[in-house]
KEKEZA-139910 format. One record per residue (C-alpha): residue in three letters; x, y, z; residue number from 1. Coordinates in steps of 0.2 Angstrom, whole numbers. Layout:
("ALA"; (X; Y; Z); NUM),
...
//
This chain:
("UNK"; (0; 0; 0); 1),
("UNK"; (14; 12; 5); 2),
("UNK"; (21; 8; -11); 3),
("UNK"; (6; 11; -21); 4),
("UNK"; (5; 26; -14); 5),
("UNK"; (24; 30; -15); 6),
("UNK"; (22; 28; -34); 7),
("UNK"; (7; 38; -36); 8),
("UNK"; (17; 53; -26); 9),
("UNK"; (31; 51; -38); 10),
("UNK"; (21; 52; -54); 11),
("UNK"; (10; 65; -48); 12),
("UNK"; (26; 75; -44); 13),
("UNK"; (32; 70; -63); 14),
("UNK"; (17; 77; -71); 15),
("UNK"; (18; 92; -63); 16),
("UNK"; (35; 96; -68); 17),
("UNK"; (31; 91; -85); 18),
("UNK"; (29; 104; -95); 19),
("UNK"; (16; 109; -103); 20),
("UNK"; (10; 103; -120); 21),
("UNK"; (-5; 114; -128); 22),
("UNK"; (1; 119; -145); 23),
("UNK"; (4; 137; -150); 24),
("UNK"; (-15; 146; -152); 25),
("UNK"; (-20; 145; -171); 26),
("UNK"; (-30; 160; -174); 27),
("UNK"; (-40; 166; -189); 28),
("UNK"; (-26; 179; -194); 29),
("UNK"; (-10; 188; -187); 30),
("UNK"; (-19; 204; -186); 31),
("UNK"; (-12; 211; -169); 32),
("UNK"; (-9; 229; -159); 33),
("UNK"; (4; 235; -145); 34),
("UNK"; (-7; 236; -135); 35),
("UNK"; (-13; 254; -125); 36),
("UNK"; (-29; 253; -120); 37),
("UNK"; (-38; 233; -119); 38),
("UNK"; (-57; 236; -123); 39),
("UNK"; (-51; 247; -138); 40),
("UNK"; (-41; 232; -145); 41),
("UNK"; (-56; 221; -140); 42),
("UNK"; (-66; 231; -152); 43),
("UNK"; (-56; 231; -166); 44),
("UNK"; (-56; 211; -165); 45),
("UNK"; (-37; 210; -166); 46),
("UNK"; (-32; 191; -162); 47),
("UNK"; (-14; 198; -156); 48),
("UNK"; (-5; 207; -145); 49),
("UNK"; (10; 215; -140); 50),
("UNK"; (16; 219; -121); 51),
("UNK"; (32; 226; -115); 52),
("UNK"; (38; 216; -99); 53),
("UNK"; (55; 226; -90); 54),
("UNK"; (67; 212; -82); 55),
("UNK"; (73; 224; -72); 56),
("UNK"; (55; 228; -67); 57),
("UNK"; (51; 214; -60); 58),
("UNK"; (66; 213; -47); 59),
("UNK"; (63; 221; -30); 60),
("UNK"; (79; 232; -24); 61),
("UNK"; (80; 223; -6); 62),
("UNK"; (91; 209; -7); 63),
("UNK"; (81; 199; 4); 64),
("UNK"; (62; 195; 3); 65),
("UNK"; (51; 201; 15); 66),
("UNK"; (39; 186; 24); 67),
("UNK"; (27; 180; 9); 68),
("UNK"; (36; 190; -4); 69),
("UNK"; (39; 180; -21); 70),
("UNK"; (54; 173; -25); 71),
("UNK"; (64; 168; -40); 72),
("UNK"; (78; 156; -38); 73),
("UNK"; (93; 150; -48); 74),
("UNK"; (113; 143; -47); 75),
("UNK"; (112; 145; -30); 76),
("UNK"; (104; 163; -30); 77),
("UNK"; (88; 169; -27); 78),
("UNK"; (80; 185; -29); 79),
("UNK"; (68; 196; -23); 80),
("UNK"; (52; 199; -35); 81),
("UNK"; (41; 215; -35); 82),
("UNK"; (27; 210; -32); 83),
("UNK"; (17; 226; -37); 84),
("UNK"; (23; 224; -57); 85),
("UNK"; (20; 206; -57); 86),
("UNK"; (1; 209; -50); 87),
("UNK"; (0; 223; -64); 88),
("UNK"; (6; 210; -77); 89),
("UNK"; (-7; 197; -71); 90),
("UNK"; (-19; 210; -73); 91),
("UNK"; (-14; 217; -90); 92),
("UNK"; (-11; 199; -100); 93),
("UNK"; (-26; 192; -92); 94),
("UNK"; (-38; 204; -97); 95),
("UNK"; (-32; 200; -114); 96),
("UNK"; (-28; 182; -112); 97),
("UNK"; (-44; 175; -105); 98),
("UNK"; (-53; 185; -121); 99),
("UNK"; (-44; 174; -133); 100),
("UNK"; (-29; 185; -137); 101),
("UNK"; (-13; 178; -142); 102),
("UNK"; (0; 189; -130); 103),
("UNK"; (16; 190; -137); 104),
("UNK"; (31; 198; -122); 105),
("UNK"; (45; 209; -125); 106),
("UNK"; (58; 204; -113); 107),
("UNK"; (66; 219; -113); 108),
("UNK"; (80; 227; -101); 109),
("UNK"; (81; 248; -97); 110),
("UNK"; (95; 256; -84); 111),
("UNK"; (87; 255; -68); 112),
("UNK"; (88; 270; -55); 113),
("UNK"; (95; 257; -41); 114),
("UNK"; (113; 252; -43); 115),
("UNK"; (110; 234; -38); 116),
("UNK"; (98; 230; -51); 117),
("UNK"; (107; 241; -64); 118),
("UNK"; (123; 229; -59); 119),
("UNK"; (112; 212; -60); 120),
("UNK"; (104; 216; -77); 121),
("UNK"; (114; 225; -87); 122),
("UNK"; (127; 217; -97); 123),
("UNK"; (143; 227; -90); 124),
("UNK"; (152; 231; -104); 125),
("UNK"; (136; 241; -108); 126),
("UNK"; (141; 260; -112); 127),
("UNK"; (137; 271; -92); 128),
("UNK"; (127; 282; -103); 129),
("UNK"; (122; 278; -123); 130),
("UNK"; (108; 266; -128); 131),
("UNK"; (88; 265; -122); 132),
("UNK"; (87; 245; -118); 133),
("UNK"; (102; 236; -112); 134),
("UNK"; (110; 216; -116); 135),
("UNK"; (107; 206; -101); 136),
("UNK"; (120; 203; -90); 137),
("UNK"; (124; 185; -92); 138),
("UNK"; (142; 188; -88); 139),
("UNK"; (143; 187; -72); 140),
("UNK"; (139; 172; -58); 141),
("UNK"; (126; 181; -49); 142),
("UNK"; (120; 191; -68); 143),
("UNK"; (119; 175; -77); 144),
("UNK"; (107; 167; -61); 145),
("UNK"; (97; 182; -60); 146),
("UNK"; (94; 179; -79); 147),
("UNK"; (89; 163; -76); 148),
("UNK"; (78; 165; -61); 149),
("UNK"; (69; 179; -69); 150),
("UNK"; (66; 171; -86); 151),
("UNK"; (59; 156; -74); 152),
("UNK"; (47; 165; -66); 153),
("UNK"; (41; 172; -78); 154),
("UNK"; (40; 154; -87); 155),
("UNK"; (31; 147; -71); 156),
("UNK"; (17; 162; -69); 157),
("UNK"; (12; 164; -86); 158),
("UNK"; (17; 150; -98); 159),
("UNK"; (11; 135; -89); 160),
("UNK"; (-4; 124; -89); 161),
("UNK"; (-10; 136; -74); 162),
("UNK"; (-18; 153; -83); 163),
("UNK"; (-26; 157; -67); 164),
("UNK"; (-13; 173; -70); 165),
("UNK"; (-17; 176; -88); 166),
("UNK"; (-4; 167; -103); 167),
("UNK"; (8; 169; -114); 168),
("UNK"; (12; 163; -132); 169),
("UNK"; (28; 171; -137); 170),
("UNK"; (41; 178; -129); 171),
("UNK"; (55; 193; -140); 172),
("UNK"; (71; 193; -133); 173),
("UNK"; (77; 210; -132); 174),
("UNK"; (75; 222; -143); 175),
("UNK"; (80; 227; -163); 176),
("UNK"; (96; 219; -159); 177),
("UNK"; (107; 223; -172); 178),
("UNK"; (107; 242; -168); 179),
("UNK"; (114; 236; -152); 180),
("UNK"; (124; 255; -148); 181),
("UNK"; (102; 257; -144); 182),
("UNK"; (93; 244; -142); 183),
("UNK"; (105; 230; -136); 184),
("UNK"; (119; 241; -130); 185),
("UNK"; (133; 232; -123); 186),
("UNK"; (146; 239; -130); 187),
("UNK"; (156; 241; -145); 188),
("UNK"; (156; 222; -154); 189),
("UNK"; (161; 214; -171); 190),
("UNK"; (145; 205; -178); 191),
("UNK"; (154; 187; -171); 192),
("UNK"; (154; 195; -153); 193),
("UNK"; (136; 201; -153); 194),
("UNK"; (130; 184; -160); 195),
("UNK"; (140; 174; -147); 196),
("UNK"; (132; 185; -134); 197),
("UNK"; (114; 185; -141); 198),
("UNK"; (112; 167; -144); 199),
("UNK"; (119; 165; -125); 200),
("UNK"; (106; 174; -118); 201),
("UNK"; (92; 167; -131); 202),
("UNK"; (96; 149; -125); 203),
("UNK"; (96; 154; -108); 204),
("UNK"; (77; 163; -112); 205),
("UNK"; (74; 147; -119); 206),
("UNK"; (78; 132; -109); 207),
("UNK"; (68; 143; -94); 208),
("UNK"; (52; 142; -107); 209),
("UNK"; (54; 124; -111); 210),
("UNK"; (53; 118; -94); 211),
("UNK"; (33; 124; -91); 212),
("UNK"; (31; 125; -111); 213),
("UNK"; (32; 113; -124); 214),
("UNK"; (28; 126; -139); 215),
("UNK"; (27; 144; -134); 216),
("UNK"; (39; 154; -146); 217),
("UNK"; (54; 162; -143); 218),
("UNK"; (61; 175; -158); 219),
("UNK"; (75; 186; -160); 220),
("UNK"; (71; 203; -163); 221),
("UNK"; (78; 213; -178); 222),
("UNK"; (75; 228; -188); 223),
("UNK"; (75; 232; -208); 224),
("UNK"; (92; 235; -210); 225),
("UNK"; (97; 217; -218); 226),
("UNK"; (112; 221; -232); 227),
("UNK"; (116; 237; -222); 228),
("UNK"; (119; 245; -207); 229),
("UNK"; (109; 256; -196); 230),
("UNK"; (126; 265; -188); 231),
("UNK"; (142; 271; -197); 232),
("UNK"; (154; 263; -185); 233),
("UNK"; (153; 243; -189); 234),
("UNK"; (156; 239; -170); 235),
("UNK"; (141; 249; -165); 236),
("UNK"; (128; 241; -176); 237),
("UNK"; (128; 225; -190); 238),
("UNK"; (118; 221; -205); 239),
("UNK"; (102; 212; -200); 240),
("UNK"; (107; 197; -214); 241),
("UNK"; (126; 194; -205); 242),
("UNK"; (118; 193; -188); 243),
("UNK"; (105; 180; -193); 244),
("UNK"; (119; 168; -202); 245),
("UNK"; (132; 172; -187); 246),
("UNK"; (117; 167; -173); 247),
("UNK"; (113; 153; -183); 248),
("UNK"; (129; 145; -186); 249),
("UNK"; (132; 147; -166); 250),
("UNK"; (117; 138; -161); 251),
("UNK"; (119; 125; -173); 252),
("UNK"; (137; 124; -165); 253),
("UNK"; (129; 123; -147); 254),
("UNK"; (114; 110; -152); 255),
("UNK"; (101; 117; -164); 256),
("UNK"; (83; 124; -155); 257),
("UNK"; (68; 131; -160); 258),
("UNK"; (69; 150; -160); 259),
("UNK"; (60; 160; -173); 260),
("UNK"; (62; 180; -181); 261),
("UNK"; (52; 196; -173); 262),
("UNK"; (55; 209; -189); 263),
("UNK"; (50; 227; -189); 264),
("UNK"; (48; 229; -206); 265),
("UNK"; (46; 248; -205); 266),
("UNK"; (45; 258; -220); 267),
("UNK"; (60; 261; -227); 268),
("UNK"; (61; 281; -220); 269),
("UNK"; (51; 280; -207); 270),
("UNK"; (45; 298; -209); 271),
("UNK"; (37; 292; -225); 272),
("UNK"; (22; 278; -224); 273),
("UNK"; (23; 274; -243); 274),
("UNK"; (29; 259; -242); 275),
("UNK"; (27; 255; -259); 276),
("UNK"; (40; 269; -262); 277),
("UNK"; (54; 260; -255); 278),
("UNK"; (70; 258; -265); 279),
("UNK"; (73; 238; -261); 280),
("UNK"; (77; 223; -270); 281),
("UNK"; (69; 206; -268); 282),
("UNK"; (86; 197; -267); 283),
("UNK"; (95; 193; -251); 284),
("UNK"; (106; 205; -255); 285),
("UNK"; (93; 221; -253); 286),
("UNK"; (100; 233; -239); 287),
("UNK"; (84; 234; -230); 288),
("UNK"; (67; 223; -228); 289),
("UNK"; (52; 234; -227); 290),
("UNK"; (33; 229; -232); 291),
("UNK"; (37; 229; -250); 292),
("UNK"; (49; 215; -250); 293),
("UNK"; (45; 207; -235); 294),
("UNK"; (47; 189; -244); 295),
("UNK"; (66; 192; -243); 296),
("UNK"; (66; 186; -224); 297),
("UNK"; (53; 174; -226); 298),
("UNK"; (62; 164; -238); 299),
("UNK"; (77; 166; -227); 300),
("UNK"; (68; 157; -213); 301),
("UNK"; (65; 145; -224); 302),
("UNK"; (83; 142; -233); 303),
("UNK"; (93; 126; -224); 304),
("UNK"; (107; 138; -217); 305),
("UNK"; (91; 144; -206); 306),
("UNK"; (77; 132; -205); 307),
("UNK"; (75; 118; -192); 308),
("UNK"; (73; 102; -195); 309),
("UNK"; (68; 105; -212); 310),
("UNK"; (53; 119; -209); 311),
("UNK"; (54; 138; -210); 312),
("UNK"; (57; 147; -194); 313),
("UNK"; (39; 158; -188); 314),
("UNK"; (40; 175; -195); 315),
("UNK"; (32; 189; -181); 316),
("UNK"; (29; 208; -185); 317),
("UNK"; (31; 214; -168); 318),
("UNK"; (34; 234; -171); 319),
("UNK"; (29; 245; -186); 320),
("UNK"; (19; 259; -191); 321),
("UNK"; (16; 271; -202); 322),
("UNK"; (19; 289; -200); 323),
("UNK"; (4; 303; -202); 324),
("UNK"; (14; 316; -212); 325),
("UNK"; (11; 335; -215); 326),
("UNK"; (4; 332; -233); 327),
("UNK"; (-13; 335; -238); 328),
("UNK"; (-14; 315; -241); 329),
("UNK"; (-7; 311; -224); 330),
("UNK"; (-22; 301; -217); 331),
("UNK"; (-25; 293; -233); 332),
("UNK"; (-8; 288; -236); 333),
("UNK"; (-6; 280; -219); 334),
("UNK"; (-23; 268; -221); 335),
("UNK"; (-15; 263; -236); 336),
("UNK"; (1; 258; -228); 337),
("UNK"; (-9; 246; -218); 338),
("UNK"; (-17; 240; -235); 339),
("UNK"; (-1; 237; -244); 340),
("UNK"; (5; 229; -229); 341),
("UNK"; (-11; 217; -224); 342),
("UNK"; (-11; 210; -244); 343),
("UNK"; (7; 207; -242); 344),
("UNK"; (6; 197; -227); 345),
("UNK"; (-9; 189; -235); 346),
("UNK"; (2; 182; -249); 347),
("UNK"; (15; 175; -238); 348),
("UNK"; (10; 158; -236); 349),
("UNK"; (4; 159; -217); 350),
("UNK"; (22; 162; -215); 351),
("UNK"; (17; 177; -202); 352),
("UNK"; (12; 171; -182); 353),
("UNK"; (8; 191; -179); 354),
("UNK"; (5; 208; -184); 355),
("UNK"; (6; 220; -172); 356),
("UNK"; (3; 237; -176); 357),
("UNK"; (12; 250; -167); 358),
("UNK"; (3; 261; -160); 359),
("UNK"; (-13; 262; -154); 360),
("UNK"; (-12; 281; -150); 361),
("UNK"; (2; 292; -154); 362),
("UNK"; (14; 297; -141); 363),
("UNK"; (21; 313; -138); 364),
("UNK"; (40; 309; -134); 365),
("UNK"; (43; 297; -152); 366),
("UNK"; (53; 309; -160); 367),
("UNK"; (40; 320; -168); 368),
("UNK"; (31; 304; -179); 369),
("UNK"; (13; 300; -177); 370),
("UNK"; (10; 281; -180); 371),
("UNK"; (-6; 280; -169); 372),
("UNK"; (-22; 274; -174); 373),
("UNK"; (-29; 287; -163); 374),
("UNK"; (-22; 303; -161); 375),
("UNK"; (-17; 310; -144); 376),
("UNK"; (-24; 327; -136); 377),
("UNK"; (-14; 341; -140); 378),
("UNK"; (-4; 344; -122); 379),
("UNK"; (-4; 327; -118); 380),
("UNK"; (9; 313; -120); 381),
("UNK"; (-3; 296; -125); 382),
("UNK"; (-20; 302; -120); 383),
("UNK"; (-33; 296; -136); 384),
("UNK"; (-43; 308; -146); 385),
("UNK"; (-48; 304; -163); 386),
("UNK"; (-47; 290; -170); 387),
("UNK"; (-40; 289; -190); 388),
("UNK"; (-46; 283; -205); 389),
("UNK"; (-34; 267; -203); 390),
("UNK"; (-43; 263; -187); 391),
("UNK"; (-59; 258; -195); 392),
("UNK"; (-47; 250; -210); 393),
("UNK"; (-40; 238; -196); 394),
("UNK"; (-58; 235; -188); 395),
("UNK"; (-61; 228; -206); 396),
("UNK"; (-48; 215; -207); 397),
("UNK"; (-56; 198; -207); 398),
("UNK"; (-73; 204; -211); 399),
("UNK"; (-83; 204; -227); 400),
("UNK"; (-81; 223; -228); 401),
("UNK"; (-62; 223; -229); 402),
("UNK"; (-61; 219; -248); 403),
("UNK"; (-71; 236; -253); 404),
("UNK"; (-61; 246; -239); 405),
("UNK"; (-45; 240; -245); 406),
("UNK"; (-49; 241; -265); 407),
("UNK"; (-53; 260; -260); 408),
("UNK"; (-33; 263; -257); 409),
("UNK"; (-25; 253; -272); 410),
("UNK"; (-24; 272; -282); 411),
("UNK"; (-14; 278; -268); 412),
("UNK"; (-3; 264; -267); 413),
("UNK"; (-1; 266; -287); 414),
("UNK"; (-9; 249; -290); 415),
("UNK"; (-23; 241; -300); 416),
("UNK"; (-26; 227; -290); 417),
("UNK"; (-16; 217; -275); 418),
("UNK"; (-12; 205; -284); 419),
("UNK"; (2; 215; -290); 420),
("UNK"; (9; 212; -274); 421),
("UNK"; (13; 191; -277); 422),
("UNK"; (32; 189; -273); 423),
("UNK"; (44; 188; -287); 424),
//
């Protein structure tokens, strides 16, 4: 009986460490948002979206945990979580989750204000000073743990068989990587270097997801610079192709896994939406991807230097827009962006897992552009005030109105029908 009962113990114990192995969400298109306000995205039936999740957010500056405080634990470290943004986060990807929404995570890393925490997540060859979002510290013993515990908890809460928290489905490691002196700053770096480091802290990213689930994604995140370079100085930023070879050649080295691409395939000025403007080729050789030749890095996935085991890496949009301009045409022009861009994806094969449109409303402090569905109030940083023509163009995706919307922007895109848009 004791025995019996031994075994049962031991195989219930089994089960709950397995993890878990619901298959990615299919959904009935990749239509998508970064997502500002919930029951506006809820409206416009997106299927999709886009949340930023801080690493160093989630670490609370005492070293030790109060009584009942969470806790995340690796290599013999563990670390105090702040239990505020984690409650935040529940509230945020549930609201979306439990409505059907396939939430997709930036993992993304600012300086923190607390020297501690700056020490622990930032990787510390990181210039004192230049860049927005940081490499990870996987350098050091206790970095490298803190990494591992966070990426875990994370894992545990909300990528498990347990949604009771909200879920997850795909998680973006870092941010537009190869303009690392910006958005991945750790220094000045050859290609080789930045690869080595990147696929380091992927893998780690990845094994803490494996362990609670069998199929959420993992992706890289790049931007439209592919044969070219987004910075003069080659040790500040790297073609977007050279890093993909580089990062796959290392993983293949290490034991192959399945990671996948996050592309921001922003118009090729981002100050001007007409996308079908854009001076690109639809070789691998083209110096940037944008909307018009988005095949290029589809195919790429797909080519045996990058597939695994013999099937395309996923291909996610997880940041693009299109700007409202000063010209007469402005609003026009940026609805037919969305157009151009929707019957591109459309003719890609299902290659795309997401598209998610950035932004819902314009924000103030982005450098003067106006991607935004809504506007913002004049005077205030992010606060909605009228919504745009490309609004009710995105309502309109996966409904029987979206062909006559659409059609209504092929003159402005210079085309006679969408079909001119079939890869070449």
């Amino acid at each position: 009986m004791h025995l019996l009962l031994l075994a049962a113990l031991l195989i219930s114990s089994m089960a709950a460490a397995a993890p878990d192995q619901a298959p990615y969400p299919k959904t009935p298109s990749p239509k998508g948002l970064q997502v500002q306000m919930v029951d506006d995205l809820l409206e416009l039936g997106v299927h999709h979206a886009g949340i930023n999740l801080t690493l160093h957010g989630l670490l609370s500056p005492a070293k030790e945990a109060k009584p009942g405080q969470p806790t995340a634990t690796a290599d013999g470290y563990t670390f105090a979580i702040n239990e505020a943004y984690v409650k935040s986060l529940d509230r945020q990807i549930k609201a979306l989750s439990d409505k059907g929404v396939v939430v997709t995570a930036i993992l993304i890393t600012y300086r923190s204000p607390n020297e501690r925490i700056r020490a622990l997540t930032v990787h510390p060859q990181a210039d004192p000073v230049k860049g927005t979002t940081m490499a990870a510290n996987t350098v050091t013993p206790e970095g490298r743990a803190c990494y591992a515990a966070l990426t875990d908890f994370i894992a545990r809460r909300w990528c498990s068989a347990d949604a009771s928290h909200g879920r997850l489905w795909g998680w973006v490691i870092s941010n537009e990587v190869n303009s690392h002196h910006e958005w991945h700053q750790m220094g000045p770096v050859t290609v080789g270097q930045l690869a080595t480091q990147y696929e380091d802290q992927v893998r780690l990213a990845w094994t803490s997801l494996r362990r609670h689930s069998a199929h959420a994604r993992v992706y890289l995140s790049m931007e439209h610079h592919w044969n070219s370079q987004g910075h003069a100085d080659p040790l500040q930023a790297c073609r977007g192709r050279a890093l993909l070879e580089a990062f796959a050649r290392r993983a293949k080295e290490r034991g192959d896994f399945d990671w996948h691409l996050a592309f921001h395939p922003y118009p090729s000025n981002l100050r001007d939406p007409r996308t079908w403007l854009d001076k690109v080729t639809f070789d691998d050789d083209s110096k940037k991807v944008t909307f018009k030749n988005l095949e290029v890095v589809a195919r790429k996935l797909a080519s045996p230097e990058i597939n695994f085991e013999g099937k395309p890496r996923r291909l996610s949009l997880t940041e693009q827009g299109f700007d409202v301009t000063k010209r007469p045409e402005a609003l026009a022009e940026q609805a037919a962006a969305y157009a151009y861009a929707w019957e591109k994806i459309a003719r890609l094969d299902g290659a795309i897992d997401a598209f998610l449109y950035h932004r819902q409303v314009d924000h103030a402090k982005e450098g003067g552009l106006r991607f935004g569905l809504w506007s913002n109030k004049p005077g205030t940083i992010f606060e909605p005030d009228q919504k745009r023509p490309i609004w009710h163009l995105m309502k309109a995706v996966d409904s029987p109105e979206w062909t006559s919307m659409a059609a209504q922007y092929l003159k402005t895109c210079g085309l006679k029908s969408w079909d001119e848009l079939n890869p070449k």
